[in-house]
OpenMM code with the backbone's topology and positions (N, CA, C; nanometers):
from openmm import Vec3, app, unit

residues = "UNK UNK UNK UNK UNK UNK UNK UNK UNK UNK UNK UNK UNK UNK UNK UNK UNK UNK UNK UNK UNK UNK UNK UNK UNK UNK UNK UNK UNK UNK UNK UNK UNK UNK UNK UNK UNK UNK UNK UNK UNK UNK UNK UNK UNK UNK UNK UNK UNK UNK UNK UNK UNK UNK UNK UNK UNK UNK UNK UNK UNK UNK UNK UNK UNK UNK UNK UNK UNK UNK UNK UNK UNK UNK UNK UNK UNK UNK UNK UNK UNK UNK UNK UNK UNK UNK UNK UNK UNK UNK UNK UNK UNK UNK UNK UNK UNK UNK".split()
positions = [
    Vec3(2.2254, -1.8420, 2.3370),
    Vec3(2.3225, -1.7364, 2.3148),
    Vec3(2.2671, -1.6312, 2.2175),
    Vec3(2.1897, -1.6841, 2.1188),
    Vec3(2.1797, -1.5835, 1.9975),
    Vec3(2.0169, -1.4867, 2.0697),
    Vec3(1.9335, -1.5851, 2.1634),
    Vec3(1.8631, -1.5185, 2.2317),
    Vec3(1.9064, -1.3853, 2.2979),
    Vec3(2.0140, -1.4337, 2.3827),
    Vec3(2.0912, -1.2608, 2.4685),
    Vec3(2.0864, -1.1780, 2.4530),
    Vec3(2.1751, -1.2180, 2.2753),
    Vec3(2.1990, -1.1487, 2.1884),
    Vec3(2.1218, -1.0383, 2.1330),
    Vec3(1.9763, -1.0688, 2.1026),
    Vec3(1.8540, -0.9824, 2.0201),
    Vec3(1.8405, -0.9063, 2.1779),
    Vec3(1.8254, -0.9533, 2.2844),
    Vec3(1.7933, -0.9187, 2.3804),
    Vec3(1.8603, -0.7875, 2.4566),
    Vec3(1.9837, -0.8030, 2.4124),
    Vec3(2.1320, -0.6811, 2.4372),
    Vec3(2.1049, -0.5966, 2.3659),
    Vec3(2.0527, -0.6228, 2.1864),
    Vec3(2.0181, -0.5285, 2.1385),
    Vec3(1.9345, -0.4444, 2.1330),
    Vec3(1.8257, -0.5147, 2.1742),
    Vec3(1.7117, -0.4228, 2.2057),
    Vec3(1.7092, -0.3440, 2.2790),
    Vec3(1.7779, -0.3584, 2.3992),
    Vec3(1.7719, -0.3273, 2.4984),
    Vec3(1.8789, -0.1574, 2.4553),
    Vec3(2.0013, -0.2056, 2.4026),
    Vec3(2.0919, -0.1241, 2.3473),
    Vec3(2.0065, 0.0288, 2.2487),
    Vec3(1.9204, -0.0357, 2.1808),
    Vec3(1.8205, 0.0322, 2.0729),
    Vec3(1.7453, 0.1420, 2.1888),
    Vec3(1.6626, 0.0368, 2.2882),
    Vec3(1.5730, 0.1280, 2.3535),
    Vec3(1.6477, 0.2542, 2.4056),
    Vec3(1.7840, 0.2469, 2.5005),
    Vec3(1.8551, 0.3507, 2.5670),
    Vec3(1.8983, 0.4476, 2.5186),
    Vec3(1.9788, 0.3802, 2.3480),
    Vec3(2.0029, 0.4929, 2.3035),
    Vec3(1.8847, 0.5769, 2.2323),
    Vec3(1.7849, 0.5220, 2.2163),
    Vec3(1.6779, 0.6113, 2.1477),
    Vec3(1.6049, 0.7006, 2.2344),
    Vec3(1.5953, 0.6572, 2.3486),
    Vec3(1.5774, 0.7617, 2.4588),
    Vec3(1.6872, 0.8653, 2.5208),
    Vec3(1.8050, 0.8748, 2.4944),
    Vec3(1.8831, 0.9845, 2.5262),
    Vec3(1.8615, 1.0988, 2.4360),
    Vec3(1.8509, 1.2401, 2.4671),
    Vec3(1.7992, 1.3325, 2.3912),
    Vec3(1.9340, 1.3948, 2.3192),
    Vec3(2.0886, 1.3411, 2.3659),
    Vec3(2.1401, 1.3888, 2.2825),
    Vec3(2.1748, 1.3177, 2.1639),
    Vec3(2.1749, 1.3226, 2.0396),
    Vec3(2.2277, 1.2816, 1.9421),
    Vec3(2.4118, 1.2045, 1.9244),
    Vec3(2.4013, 1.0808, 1.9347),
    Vec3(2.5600, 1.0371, 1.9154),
    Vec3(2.6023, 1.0686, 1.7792),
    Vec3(2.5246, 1.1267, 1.6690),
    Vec3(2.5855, 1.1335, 1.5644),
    Vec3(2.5411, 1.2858, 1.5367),
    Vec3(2.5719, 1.3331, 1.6346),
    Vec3(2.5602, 1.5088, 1.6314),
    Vec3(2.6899, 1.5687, 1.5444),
    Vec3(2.6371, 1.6548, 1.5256),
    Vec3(2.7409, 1.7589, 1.3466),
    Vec3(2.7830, 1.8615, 1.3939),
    Vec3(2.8995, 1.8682, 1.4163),
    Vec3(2.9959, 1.9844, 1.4326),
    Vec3(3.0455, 2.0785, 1.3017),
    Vec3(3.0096, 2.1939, 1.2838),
    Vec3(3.0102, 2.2175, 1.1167),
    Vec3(3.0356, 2.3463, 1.1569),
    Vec3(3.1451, 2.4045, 1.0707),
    Vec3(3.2095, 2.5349, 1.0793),
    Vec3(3.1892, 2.6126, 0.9338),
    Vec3(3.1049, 2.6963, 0.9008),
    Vec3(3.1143, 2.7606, 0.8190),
    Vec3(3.1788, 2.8781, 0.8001),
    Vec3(3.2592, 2.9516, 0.6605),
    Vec3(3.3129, 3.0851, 0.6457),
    Vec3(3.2004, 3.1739, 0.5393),
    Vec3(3.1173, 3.2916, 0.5669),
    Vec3(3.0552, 3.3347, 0.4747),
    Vec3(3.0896, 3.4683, 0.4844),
    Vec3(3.0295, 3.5766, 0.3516),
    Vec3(3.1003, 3.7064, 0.3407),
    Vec3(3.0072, 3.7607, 0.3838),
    Vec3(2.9894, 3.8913, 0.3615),
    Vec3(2.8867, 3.9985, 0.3865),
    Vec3(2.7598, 3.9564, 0.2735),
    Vec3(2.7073, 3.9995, 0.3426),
    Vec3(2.5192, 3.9588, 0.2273),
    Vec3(2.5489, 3.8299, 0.1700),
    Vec3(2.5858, 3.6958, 0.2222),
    Vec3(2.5749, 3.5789, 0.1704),
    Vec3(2.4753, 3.5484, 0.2565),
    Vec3(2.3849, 3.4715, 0.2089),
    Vec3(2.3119, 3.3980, 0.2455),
    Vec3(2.2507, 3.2646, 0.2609),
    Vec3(2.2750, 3.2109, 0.4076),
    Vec3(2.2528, 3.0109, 0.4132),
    Vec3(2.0964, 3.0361, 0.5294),
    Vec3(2.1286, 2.8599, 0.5320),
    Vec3(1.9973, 2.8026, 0.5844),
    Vec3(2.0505, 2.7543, 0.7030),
    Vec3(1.9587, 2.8047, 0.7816),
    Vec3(1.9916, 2.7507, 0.9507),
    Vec3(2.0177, 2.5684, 0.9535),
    Vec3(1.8927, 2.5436, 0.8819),
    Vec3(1.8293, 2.4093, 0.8927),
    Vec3(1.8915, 2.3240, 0.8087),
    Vec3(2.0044, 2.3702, 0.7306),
    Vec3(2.0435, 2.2355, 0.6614),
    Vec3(2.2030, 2.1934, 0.7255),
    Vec3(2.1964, 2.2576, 0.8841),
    Vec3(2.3318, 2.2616, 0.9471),
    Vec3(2.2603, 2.2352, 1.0949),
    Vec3(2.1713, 2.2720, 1.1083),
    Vec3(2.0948, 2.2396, 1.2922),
    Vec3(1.9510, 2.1470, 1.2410),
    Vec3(1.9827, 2.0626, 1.2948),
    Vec3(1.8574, 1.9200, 1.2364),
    Vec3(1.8051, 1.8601, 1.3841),
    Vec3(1.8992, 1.8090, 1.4203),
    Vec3(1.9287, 1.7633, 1.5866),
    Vec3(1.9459, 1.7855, 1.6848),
    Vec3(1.8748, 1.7583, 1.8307),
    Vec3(2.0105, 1.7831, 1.9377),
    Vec3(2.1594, 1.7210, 1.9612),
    Vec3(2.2145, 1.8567, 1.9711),
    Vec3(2.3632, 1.8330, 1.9623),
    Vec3(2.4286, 1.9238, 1.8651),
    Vec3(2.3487, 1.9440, 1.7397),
    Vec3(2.3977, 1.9600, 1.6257),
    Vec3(2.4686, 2.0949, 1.6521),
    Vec3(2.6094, 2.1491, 1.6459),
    Vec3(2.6400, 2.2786, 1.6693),
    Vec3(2.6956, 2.3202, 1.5205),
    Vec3(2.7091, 2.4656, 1.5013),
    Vec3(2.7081, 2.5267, 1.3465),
    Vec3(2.7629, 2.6344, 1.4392),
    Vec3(2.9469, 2.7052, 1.3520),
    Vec3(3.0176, 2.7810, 1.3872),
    Vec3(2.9981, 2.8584, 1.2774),
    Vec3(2.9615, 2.9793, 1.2878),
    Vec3(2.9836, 3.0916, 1.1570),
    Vec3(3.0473, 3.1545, 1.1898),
    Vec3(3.1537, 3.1956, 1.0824),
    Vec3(3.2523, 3.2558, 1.1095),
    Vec3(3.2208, 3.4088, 0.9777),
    Vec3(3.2485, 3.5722, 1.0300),
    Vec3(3.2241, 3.6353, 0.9403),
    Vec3(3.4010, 3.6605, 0.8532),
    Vec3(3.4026, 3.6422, 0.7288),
    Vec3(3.5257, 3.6657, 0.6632),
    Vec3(3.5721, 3.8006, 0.7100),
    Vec3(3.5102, 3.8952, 0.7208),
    Vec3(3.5174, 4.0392, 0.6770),
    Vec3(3.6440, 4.0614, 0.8214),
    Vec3(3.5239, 4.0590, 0.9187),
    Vec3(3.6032, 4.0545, 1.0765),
    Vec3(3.6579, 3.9322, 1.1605),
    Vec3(3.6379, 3.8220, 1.1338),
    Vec3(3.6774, 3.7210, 1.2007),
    Vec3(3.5554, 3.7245, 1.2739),
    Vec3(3.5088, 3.8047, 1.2740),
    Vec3(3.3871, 3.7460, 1.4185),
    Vec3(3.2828, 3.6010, 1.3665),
    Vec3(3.2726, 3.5272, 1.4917),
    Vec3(3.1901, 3.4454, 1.4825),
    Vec3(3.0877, 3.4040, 1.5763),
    Vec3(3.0012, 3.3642, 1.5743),
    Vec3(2.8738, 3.2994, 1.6348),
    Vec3(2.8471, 3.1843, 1.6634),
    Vec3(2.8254, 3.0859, 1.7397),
    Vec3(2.8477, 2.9438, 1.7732),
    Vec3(2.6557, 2.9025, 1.7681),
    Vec3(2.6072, 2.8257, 1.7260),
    Vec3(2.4754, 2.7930, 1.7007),
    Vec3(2.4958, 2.6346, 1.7864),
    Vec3(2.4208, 2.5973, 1.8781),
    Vec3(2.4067, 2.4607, 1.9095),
    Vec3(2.2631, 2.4061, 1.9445),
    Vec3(2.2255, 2.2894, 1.9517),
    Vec3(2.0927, 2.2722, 1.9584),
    Vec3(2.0509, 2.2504, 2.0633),
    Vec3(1.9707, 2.2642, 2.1967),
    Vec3(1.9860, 2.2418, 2.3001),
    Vec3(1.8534, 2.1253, 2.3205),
    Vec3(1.7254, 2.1501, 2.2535),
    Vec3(1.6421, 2.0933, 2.2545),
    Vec3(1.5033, 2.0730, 2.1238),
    Vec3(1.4518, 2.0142, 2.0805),
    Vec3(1.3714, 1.9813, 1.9924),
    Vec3(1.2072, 1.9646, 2.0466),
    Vec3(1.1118, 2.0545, 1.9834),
    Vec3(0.9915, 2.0903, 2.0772),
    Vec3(0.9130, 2.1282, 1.9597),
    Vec3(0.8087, 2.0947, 2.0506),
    Vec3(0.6511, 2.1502, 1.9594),
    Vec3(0.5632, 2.2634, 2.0866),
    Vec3(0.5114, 2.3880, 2.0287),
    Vec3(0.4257, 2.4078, 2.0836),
    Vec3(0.2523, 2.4899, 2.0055),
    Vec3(0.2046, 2.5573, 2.0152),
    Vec3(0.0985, 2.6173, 1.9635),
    Vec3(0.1333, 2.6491, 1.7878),
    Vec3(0.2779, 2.7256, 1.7785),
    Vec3(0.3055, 2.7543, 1.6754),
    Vec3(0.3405, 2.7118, 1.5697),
    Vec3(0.4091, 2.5829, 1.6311),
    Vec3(0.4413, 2.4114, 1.5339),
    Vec3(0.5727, 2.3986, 1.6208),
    Vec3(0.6554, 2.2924, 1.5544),
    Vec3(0.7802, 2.2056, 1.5633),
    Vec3(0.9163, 2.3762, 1.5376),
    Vec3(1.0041, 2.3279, 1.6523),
    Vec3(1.0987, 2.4005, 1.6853),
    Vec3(1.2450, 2.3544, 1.7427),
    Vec3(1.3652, 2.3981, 1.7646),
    Vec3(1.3988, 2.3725, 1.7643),
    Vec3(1.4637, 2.5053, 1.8936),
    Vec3(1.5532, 2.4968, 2.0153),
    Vec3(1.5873, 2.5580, 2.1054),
    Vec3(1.7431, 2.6026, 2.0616),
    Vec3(1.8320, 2.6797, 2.0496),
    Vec3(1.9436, 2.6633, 2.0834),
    Vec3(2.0318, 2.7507, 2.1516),
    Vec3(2.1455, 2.7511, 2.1623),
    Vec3(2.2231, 2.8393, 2.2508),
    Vec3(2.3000, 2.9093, 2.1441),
    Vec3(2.3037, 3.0411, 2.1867),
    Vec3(2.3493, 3.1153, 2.0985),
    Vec3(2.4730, 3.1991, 2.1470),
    Vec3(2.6059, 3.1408, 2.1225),
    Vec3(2.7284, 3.2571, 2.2011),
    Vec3(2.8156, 3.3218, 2.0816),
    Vec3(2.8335, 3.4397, 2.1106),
    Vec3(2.8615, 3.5334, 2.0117),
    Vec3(2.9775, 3.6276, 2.1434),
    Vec3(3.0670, 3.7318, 2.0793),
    Vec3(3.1435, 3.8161, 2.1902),
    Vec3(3.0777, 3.8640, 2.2931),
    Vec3(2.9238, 3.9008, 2.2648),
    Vec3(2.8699, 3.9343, 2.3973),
    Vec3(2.8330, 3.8511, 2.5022),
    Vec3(2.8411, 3.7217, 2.4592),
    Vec3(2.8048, 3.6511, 2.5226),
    Vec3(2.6883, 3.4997, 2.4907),
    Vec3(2.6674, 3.4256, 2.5981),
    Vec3(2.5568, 3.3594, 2.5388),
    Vec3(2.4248, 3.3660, 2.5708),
    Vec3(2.2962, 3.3512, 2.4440),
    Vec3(2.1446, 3.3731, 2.4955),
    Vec3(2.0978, 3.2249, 2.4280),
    Vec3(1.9594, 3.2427, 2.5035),
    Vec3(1.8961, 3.1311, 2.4024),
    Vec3(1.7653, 3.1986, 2.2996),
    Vec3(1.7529, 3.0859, 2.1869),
    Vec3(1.6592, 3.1559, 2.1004),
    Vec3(1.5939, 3.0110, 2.0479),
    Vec3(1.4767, 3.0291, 1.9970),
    Vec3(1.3548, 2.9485, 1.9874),
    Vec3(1.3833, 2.9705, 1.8002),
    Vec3(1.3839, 2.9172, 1.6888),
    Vec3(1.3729, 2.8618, 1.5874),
    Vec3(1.2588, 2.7706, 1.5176),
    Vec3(1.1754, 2.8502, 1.4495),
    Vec3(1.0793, 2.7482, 1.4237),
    Vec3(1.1391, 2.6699, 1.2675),
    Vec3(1.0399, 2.5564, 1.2722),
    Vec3(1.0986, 2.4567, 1.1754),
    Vec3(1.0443, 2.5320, 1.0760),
    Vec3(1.0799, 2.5069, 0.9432),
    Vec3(0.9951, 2.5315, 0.8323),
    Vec3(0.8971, 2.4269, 0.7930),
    Vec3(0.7783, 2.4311, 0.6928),
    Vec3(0.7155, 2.3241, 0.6998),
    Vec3(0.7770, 2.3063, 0.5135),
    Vec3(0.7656, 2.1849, 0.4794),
    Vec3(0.7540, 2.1573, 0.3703),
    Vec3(0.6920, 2.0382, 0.2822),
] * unit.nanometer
topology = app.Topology()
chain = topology.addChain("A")
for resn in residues:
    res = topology.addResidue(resn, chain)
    for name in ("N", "CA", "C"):
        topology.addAtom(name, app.Element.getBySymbol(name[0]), res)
């Protein structure tokens, strides 16, 4: 029985570590003013991870989500979808190094 057991888990471990979306993805709504200034990266880490900015001034806001996590020539990046009133695009984000 306790054999199965390690056996379910592993098995449990392998699947979810191969799905590219994140089950513990971050839904995070921020309010900032005019000329405040944040960090992409301490709100988009993951796929999944979506970040709502909202501007105080106008209500307008911007929806940030992560669509995919990638390396190419330039280094480690991060993909996401970007919908705003005009609509939605995608944009490429490089990581910072530190």
């Amino acid at each position: 029985m306790f054999k199965k057991l390690i056996y379910f888990v592993i098995t449990a471990v392998l699947i979810l570590s191969s799905l590219q979306i994140s089950a513990f993805a971050k839904d995070t709504t921020i309010t900032i003013k005019a000329g405040q200034v944040f960090n992409l990266f301490d709100y988009l880490k993951d796929v999944g991870d979506k970040l709502t900015v909202i501007y105080s001034e106008d209500n307008s806001k911007i929806v940030f989500q992560v669509v995919s996590k990638s390396t190419d020539e330039k280094g480690d990046y991060i993909l996401c979808n970007i919908t705003n009133k005009d609509g939605t695009s995608q944009q490429k984000f490089y990581l910072p190094y530190i």
